[in-house]
KENU-733599 format. One record per residue (C-alpha): x, y negated, z negated; residue number from 1. Coordinates in steps of 0.1 Angstrom, whole numbers, always signed. Layout:
N
+-------+-------+-------+-----+
:    xx :    yy :    zz : num :
+-------+-------+-------+-----+
:     X :     Y :     Z : NUM :
...
+-------+-------+-------+-----+
//
This chain:
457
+-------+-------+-------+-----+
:    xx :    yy :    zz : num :
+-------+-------+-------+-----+
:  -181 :  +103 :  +377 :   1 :
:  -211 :   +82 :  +389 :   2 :
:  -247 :   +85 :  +372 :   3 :
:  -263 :   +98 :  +398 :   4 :
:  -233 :  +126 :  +404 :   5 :
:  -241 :  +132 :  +368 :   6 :
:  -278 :  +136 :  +367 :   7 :
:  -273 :  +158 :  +397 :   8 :
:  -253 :  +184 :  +377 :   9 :
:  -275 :  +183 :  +345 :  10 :
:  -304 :  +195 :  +367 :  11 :
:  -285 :  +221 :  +376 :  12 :
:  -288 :  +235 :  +339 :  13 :
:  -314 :  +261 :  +334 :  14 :
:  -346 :  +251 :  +316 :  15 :
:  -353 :  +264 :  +276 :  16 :
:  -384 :  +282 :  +293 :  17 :
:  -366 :  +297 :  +325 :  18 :
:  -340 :  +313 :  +301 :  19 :
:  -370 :  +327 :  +279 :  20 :
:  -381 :  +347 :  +308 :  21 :
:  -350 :  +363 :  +320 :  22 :
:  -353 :  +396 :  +311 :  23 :
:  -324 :  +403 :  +294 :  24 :
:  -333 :  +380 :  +261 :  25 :
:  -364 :  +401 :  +260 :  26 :
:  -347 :  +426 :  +233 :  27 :
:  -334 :  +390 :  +213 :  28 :
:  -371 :  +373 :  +219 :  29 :
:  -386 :  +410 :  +202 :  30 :
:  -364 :  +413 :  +175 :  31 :
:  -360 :  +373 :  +165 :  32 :
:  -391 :  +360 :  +178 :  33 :
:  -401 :  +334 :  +204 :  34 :
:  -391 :  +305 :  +180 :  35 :
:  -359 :  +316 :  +167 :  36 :
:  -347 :  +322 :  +205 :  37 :
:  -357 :  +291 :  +222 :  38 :
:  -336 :  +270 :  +192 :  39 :
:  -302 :  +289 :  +202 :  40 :
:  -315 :  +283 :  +235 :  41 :
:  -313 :  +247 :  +233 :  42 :
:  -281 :  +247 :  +212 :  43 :
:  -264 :  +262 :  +243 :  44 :
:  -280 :  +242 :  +266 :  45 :
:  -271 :  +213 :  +246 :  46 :
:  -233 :  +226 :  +245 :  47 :
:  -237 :  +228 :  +283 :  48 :
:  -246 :  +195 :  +291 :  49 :
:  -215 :  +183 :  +268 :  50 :
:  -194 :  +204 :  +286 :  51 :
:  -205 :  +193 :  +324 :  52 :
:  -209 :  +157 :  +313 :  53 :
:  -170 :  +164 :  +300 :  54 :
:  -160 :  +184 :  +327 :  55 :
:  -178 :  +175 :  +358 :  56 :
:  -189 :  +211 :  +361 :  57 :
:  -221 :  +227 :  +356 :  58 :
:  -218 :  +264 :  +344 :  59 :
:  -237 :  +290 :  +363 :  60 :
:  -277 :  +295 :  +351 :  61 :
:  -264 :  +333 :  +342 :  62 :
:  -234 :  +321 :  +322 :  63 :
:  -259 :  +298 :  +301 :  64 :
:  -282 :  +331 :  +297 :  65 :
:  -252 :  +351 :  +284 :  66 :
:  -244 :  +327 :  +263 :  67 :
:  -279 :  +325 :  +242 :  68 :
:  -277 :  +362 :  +246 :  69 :
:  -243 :  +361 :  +226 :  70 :
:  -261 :  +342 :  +199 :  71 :
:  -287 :  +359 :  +192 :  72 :
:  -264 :  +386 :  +189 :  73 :
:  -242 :  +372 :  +167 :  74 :
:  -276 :  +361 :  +145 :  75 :
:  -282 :  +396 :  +142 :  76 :
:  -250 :  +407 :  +132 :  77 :
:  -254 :  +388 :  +103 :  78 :
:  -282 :  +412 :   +88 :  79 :
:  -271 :  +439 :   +62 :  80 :
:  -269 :  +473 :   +79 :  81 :
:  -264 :  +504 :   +69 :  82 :
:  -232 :  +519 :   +73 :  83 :
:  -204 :  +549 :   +69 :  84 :
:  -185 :  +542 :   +44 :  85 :
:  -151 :  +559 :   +51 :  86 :
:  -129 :  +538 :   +35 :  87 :
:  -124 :  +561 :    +2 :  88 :
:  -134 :  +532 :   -18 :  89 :
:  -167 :  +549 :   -37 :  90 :
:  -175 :  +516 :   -53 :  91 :
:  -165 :  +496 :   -28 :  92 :
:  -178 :  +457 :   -37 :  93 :
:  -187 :  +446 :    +3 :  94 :
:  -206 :  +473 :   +10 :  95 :
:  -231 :  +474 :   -20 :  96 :
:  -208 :  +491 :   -44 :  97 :
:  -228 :  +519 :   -57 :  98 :
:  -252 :  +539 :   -32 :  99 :
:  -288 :  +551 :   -48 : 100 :
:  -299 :  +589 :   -56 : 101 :
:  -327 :  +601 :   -28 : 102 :
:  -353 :  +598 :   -58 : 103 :
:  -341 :  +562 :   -65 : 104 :
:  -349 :  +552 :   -28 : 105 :
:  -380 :  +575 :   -30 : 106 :
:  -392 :  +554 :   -59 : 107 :
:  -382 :  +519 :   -37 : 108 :
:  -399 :  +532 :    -9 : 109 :
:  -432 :  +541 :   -31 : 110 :
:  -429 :  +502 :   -50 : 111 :
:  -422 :  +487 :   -21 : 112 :
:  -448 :  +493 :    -1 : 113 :
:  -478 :  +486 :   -26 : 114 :
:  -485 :  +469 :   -62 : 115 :
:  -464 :  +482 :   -91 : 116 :
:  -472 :  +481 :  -130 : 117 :
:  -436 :  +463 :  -138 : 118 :
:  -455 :  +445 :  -166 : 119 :
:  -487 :  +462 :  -169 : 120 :
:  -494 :  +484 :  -198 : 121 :
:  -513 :  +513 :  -177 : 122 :
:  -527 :  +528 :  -211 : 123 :
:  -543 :  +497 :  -227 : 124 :
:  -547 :  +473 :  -194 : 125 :
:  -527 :  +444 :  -209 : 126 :
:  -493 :  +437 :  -196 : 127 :
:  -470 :  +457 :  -212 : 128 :
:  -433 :  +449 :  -216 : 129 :
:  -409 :  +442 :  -184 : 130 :
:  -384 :  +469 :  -179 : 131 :
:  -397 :  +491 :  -213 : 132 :
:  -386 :  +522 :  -197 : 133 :
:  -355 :  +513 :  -181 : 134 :
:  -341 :  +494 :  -213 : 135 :
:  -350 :  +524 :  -239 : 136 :
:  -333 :  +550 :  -216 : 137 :
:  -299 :  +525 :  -220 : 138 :
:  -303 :  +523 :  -259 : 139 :
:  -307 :  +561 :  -264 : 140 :
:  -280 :  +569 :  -237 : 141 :
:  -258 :  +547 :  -256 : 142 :
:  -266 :  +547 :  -290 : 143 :
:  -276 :  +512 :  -292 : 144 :
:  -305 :  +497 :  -312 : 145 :
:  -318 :  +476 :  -279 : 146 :
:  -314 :  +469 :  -245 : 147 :
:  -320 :  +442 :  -217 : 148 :
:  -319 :  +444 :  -183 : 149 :
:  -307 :  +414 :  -159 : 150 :
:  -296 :  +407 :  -126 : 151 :
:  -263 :  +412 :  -133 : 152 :
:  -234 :  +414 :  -150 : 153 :
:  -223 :  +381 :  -151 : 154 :
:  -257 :  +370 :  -160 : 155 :
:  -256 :  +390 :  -187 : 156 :
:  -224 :  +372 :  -203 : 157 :
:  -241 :  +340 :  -193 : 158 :
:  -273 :  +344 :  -214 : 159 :
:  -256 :  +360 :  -241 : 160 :
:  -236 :  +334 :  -247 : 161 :
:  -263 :  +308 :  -243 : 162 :
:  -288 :  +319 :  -267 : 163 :
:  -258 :  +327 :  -293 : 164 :
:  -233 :  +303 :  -290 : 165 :
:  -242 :  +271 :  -272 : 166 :
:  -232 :  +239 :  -286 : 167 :
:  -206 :  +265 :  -311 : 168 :
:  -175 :  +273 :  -306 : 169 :
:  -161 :  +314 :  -292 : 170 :
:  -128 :  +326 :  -298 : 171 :
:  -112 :  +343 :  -266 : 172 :
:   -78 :  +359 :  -261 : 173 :
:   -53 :  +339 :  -238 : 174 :
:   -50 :  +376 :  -221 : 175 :
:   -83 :  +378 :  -212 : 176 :
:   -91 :  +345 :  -197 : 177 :
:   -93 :  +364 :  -163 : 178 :
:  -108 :  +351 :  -128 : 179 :
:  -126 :  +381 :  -112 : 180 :
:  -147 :  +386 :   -79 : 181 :
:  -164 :  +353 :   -68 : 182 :
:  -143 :  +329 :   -84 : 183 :
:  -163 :  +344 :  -118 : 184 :
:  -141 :  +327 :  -145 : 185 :
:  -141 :  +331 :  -182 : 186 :
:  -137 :  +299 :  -193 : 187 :
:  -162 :  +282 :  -163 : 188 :
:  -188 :  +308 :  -177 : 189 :
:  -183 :  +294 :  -214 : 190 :
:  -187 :  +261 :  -201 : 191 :
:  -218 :  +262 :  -181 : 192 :
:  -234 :  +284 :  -216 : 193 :
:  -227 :  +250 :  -235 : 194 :
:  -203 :  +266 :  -255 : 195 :
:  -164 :  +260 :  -267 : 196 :
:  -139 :  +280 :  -261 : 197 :
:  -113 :  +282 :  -288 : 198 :
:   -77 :  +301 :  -272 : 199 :
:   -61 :  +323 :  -297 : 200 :
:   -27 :  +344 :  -292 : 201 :
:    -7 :  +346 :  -260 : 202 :
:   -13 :  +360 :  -227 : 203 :
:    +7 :  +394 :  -236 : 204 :
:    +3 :  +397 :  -271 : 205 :
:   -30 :  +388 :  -291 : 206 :
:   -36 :  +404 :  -327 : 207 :
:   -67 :  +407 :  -352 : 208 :
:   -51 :  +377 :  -374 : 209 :
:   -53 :  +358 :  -344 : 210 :
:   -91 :  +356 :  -342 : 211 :
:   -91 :  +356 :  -379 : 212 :
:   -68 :  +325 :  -384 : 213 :
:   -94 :  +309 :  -354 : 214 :
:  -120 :  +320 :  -377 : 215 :
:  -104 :  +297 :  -410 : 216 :
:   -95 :  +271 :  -391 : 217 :
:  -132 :  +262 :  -378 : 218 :
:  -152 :  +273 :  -410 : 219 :
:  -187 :  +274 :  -401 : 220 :
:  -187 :  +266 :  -358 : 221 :
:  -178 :  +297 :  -348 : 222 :
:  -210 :  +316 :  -328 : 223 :
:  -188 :  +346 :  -315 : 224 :
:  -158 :  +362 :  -311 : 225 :
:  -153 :  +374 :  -270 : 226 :
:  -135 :  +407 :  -263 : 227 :
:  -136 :  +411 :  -218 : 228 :
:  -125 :  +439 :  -198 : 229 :
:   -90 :  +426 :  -176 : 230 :
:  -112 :  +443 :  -148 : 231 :
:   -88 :  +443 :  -117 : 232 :
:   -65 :  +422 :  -136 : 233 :
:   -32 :  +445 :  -154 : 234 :
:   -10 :  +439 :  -179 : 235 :
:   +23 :  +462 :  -186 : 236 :
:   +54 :  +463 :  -205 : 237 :
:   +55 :  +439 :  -240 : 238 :
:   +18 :  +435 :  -246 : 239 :
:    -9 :  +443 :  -277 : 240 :
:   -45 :  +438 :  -280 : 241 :
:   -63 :  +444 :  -309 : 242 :
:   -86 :  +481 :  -313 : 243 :
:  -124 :  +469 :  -309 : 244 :
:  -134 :  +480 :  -342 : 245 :
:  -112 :  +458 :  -355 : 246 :
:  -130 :  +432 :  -340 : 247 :
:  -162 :  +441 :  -351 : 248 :
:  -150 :  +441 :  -388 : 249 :
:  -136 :  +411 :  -387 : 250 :
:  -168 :  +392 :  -369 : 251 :
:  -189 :  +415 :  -391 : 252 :
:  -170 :  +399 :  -425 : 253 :
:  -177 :  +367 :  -410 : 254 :
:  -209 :  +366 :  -401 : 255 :
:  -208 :  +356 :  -368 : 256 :
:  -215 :  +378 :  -333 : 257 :
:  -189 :  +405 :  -312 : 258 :
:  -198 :  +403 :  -277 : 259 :
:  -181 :  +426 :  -256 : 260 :
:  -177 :  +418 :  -218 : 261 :
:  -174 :  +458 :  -207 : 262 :
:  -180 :  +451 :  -170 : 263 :
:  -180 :  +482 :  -154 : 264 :
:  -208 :  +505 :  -169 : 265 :
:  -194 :  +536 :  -177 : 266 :
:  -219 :  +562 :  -194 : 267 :
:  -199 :  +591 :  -186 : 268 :
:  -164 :  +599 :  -201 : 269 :
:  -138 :  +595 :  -165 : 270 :
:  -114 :  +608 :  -186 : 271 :
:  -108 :  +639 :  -172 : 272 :
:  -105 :  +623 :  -135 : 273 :
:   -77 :  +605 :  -148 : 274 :
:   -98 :  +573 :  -148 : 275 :
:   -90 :  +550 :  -178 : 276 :
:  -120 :  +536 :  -179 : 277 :
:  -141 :  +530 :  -213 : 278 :
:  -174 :  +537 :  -221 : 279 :
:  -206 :  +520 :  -229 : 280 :
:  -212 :  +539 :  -258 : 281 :
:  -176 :  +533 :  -272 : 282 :
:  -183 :  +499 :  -279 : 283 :
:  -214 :  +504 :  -290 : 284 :
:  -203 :  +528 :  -315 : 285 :
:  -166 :  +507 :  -325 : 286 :
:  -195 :  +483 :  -337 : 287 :
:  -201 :  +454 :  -313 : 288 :
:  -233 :  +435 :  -316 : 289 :
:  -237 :  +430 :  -277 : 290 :
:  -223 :  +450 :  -250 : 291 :
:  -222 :  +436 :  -213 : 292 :
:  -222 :  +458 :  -182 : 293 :
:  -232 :  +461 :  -148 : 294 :
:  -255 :  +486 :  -131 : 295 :
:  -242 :  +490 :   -98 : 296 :
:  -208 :  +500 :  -104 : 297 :
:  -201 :  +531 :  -126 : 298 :
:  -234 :  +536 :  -139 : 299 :
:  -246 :  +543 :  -102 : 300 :
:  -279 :  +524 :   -98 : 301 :
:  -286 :  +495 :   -84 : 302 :
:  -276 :  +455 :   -90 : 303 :
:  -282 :  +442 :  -123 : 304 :
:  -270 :  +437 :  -159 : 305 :
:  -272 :  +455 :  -188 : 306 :
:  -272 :  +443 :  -223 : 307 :
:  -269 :  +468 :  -255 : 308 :
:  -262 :  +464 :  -288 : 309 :
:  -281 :  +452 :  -321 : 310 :
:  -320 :  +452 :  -321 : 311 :
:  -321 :  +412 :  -332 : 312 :
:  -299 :  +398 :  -311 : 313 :
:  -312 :  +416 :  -282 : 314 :
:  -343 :  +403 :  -295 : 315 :
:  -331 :  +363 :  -293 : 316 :
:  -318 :  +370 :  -257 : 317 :
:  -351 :  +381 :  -248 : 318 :
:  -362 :  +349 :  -265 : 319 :
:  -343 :  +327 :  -244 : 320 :
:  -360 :  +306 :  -217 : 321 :
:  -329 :  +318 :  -195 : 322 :
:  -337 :  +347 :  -197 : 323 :
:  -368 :  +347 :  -173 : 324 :
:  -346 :  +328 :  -149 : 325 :
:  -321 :  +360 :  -150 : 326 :
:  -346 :  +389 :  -151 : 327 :
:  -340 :  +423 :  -128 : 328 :
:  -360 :  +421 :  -100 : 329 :
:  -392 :  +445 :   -95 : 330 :
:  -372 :  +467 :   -71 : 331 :
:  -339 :  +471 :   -86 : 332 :
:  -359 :  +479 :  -120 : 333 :
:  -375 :  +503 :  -105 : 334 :
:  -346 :  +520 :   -88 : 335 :
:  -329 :  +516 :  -121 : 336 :
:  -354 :  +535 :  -138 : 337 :
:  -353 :  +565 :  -116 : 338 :
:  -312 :  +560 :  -118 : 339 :
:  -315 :  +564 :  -159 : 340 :
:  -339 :  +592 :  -153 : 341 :
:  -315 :  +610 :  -137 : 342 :
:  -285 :  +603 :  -173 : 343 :
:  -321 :  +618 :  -196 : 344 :
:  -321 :  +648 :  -175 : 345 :
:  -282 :  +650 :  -176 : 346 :
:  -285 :  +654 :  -137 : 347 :
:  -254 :  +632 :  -132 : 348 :
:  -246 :  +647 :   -97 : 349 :
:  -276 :  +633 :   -87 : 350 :
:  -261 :  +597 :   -90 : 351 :
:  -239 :  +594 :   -52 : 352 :
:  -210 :  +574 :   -73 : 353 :
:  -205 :  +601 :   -99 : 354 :
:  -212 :  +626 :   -75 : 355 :
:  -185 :  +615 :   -56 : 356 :
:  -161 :  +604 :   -88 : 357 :
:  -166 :  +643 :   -95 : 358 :
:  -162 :  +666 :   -62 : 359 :
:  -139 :  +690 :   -66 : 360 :
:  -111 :  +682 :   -40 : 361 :
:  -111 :  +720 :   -20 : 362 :
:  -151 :  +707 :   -11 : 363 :
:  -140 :  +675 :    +4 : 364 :
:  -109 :  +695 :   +23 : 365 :
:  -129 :  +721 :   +35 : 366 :
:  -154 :  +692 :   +46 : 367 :
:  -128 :  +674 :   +67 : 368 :
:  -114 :  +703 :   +79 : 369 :
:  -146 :  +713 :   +91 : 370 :
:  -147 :  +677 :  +113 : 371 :
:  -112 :  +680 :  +127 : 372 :
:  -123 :  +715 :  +143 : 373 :
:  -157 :  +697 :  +157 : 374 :
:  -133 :  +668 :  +172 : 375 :
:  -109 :  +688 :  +182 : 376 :
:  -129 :  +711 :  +203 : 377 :
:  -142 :  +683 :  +219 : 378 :
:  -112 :  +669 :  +225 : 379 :
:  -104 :  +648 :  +205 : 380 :
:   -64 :  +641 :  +193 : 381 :
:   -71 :  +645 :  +150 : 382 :
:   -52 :  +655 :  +124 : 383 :
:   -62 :  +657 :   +83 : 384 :
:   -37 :  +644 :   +52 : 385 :
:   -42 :  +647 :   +20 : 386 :
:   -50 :  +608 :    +8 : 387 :
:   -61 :  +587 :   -26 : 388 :
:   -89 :  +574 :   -23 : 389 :
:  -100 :  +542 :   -50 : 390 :
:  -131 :  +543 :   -74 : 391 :
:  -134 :  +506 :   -65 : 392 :
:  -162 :  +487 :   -84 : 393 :
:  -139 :  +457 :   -93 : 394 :
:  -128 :  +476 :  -128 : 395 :
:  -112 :  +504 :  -111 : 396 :
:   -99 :  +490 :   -78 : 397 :
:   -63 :  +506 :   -79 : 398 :
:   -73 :  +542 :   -98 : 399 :
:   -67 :  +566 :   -70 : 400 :
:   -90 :  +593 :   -65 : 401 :
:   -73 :  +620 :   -47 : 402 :
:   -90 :  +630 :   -12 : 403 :
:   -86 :  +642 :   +22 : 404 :
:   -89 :  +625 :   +54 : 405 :
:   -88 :  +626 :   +92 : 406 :
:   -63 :  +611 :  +106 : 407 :
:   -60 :  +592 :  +137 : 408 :
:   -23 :  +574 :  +159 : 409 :
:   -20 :  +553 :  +184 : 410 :
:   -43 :  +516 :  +189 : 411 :
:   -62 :  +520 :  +157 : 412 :
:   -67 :  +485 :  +153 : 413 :
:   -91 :  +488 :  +186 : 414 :
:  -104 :  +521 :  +173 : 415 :
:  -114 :  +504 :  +137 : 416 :
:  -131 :  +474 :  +159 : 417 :
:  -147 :  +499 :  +183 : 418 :
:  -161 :  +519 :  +148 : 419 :
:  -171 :  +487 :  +130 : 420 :
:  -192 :  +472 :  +161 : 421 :
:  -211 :  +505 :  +165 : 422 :
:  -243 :  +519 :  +158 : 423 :
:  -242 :  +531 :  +129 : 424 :
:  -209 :  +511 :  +119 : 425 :
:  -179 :  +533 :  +105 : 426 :
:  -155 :  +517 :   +79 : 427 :
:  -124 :  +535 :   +84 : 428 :
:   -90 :  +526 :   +63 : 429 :
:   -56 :  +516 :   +82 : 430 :
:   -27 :  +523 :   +65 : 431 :
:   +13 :  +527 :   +78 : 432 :
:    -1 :  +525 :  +115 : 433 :
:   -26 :  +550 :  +112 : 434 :
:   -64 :  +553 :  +111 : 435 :
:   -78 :  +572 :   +78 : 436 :
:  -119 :  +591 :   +79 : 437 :
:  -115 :  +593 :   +39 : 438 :
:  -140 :  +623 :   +35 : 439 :
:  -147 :  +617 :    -1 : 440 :
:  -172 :  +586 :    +4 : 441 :
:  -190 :  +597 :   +37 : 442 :
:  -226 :  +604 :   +23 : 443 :
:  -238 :  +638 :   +28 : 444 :
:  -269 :  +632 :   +55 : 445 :
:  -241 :  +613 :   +79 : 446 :
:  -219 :  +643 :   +93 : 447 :
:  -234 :  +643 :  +126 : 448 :
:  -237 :  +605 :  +129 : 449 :
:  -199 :  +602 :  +119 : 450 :
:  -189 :  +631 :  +143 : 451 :
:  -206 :  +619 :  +173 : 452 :
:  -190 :  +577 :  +166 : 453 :
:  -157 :  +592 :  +163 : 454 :
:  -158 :  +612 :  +196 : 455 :
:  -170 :  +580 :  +217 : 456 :
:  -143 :  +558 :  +196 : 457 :
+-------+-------+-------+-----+
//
C-alpha cells in the first residue's frame, strides 16, 4: 500500500476531541472524568491506526466510539460494588468475607465523613492510645491480659514473630507447614520475620517430645514454639497432634514463647452448628502467650488482625517499629469497635455472619418459599431444594451449613452471566446443571432488589 493510500485512510480515523463530544461517552467523561477518557481514547485510536496500517482498512468513526465506550466500561467494572451474595458461602473470601452490623456502617459513615479522635485522649486533650477501646473489648471477651489490633491476620503472625524471634530459631510441625489464600506460606512468613524454622515430627503424626527434643537439641536459640490452624487444609485417617496445653507447658518450662496461629476468629462456641471450629478464648485459656486471629472472618467485623495473649509480650509487639507499618486503619478500627460493642452487649445477632451462622433453617425456608410464590406469580419457571450452604472464611470452607434455595434449569450459565453483569450483581451457585438462590446469605434489606434481578434474568 502506497504512502499516500496510507495517509488517506489514517485521516479517516476520528480525532481524540471528536470522540469526546459524541454523546454517548458523556456518561464515561462524568463518571471517569475528561482525563481518564481521552487516554483510552487514544489507546484505541492508536490500536486503530495499527490495525488500518495492517489491514488497509479504516474502521468506521462509530466503531472507534464503541470501542472507547467498551473501555471505559470495562475500567469501571473494575471498582468494588456492592453485591447479592447468593452463593451460601457467609464468609465468602472474594466478596469481603464478613458483611458489617447497620451500627458498624453507621459508625463508618459518622468517621468517615469528618475528623475522628483514633489517638486523641478526648478527656485530657493529649493523644490517647490507638485502638484502646477496640483492643480492651478483645482481652476481656477472651480472657487475655492484652490485645493488639492489625491489618490482618497474616500481619499479625508476621510482627509476632519479628519482635520475638528474629535472628532465633521456631519449632513448627511438618503438618502444619500449610500454604493458604494468596500464596500465604508458613515457612515464607518465617523467613521474611528473620527467623529459622526448625521442622519437627512428620506431616501426619507430630507429638509433644517432638518440640521438646527440638528444644534440647538447640539449647538456648529457640524464640518460640508455632502451633497454626490447617485452615482449608485436612488431614484424616493415621494422624496426632499434640493438645495445646501441652504446648504451652512445655514452652512455659522452657522459657521461651507459644504463639498460636488461630486464623479464623472465633469468639462464639459453633459447636452446636456442627462447626468444628475453636475458639479464641480456648487458646487463651490452654495457656498460649500470643494468639493470632483475623477480624473479618468469624468474629464478623471488618479486615484486620487481632493479637491476644500475655500483657508483656503484647507490650514488645507494640514496641516494634513494624508495628506502625501494620496498624488497623482509622475506619476498620472504628467499625471494629462498634463490631466488639455488639460481643459486650452479647447482641451477637447483630453481627450479619453469626446472624446468618445461627438462623434457624424453617426462617430461611419460609423466606425462599416466600420468593418462589413472588416468581412464580410472575411467571417465572422456580423451584426450592433444600441445599448446604458453606461458612466459608478460609477456615471453614467445606463445613456445610444446611439451607434452602431456589432453584433454576435450563442455560444457567447465561442466567449466572446475565445476574453477575447486572445492577445490583447477583452471585448465584451452579451445581449438577442447575442454578442455586441460597437464601441463607442474601442480606435482609435485598428481597426486592433480588426479586425484581431474577424476574428480568
Amino acid at each position: 500500500m502506497a504512502d499516500s493510500e496510507k495517509q488517506h485512510l489514517l485521516r479517516l480515523l476520528p480525532k481524540v476531541d471528536g470522540l469526546l463530544r459524541d454523546p454517548s461517552l458523556a456518561t464515561a467523561v462524568r463518571r471517569l472524568g475528561v482525563k481518564t477518557v481521552t487516554r483510552l481514547a487514544r489507546e484505541v485510536i492508536g490500536e486503530a491506526r495499527r490495525r488500518t496500517l495492517r489491514d488497509g482498512l479504516a474502521p468506521e468513526p462509530a466503531k472507534v466510539v464503541v470501542s472507547v465506550l467498551a473501555a471505559a466500561e470495562a475500567l469501571l467494572g473494575q471498582r468494588a460494588r456492592r453485591v447479592i451474595n447468593a452463593t451460601g458461602v457467609i464468609l465468602h473470601t472474594n466478596l469481603g468475607r464478613a458483611p458489617l452490623s447497620s451500627e458498624a456502617v453507621q459508625a463508618l459513615a459518622e468517621s468517615a465523613g469528618g475528623y475522628t479522635s483514633v489517638e486523641l485522649d478526648l478527656e485530657r486533650g493529649r493523644r490517647g492510645a490507638r485502638g484502646a477501646y477496640g483492643e480492651a473489648a478483645l482481652a476481656q471477651i477472651t480472657g487475655a491480659e492484652d490485645a493488639l489490633v492489625v491489618n490482618n491476620c497474616a500481619a499479625a503472625v508476621l510482627l509476632a514473630l519479628t519482635a520475638i524471634a528474629r535472628g532465633r530459631k521456631v519449632v513448627v510441625s511438618r503438618g502444619e507447614q500449610v500454604e493458604i489464600g494468596g500464596s500465604f506460606r508458613v515457612p515464607e512468613v518465617l523467613d521474611r520475620s528473620g527467623a529459622e524454622m526448625v521442622e519437627v515430627g512428620t506431616t501426619n503424626r507430630t507429638r509433644t517430645a517432638d518440640y521438646a527434643r527440638a528444644l534440647d537439641e538447640h539449647p538456648g536459640e529457640v524464640a518460640a514454639l508455632l502451633r497454626v490452624h490447617p485452615s482449608n487444609f485436612r488431614q484424616v485417617g493415621f494422624t496426632e497432634r499434640p493438645p495445646l496445653a501441652e504446648l504451652a507447658e512445655l514452652a512455659r518450662a522452657h522459657e521461651v514463647v507459644l504463639i498460636h496461629d488461630l486464623g479464623g476468629g472465633a469468639l462464639v462456641d459453633l459447636s452446636l452448628l456442627g462447626l468444628d471450629e475453636p475458639m479464641v478464648q480456648t487458646g487463651v485459656a490452654a495457656g498460649a502467650h500470643l494468639v493470632c486471629f483475623s477480624c473479618d472472618k468469624l468474629l464478623g467485623g471488618p479486615q484486620g488482625g487481632a493479637i491476644v495473649g500475655d500483657h508483656a509480650w503484647i507490650h514488645r509487639l507494640r514496641r516494634d517499629p513494624l508495628a506502625r507499618a501494620l496498624r488497623l486503619g482509622r475506619l476498620p478500627l472504628v467499625a471494629l469497635e462498634a463490631t466488639m460493642t455488639h460481643y459486650l452487649n452479647e447482641d451477637r445477632d447483630a453481627i450479619p455472619a453469626l446472624f446468618a451462622l445461627h438462623r434457624p433453617l424453617d426462617e430461611v425456608r419460609a423466606r425462599v418459599e416466600a420468593w418462589a410464590a413472588k416468581l412464580t406469580s410472575a411467571g417465572v419457571a422456580v423451584t426450592t431444594a433444600e441445599t448446604a450452604g458453606r461458612a466459608g472464611g478460609g477456615t471453614l470452607p467445606e463445613s456445610p451449613v444446611a439451607s434452602v434455595a431456589l432453584v433454576f434449569e435450563g442455560d444457567v450459565e447465561a442466567m449466572a452471566h446475565a445476574l453477575r453483569n447486572g445492577t445490583p450483581p447477583v452471585l448465584p451457585r451452579i451445581h449438577d446443571g442447575r442454578l442455586y438462590i441460597d437464601g441463607r446469605t442474601v442480606m435482609p434489606d435485598e428481597d426486592d432488589a433480588l426479586l425484581e434481578r431474577l424476574a428480568q434474568s
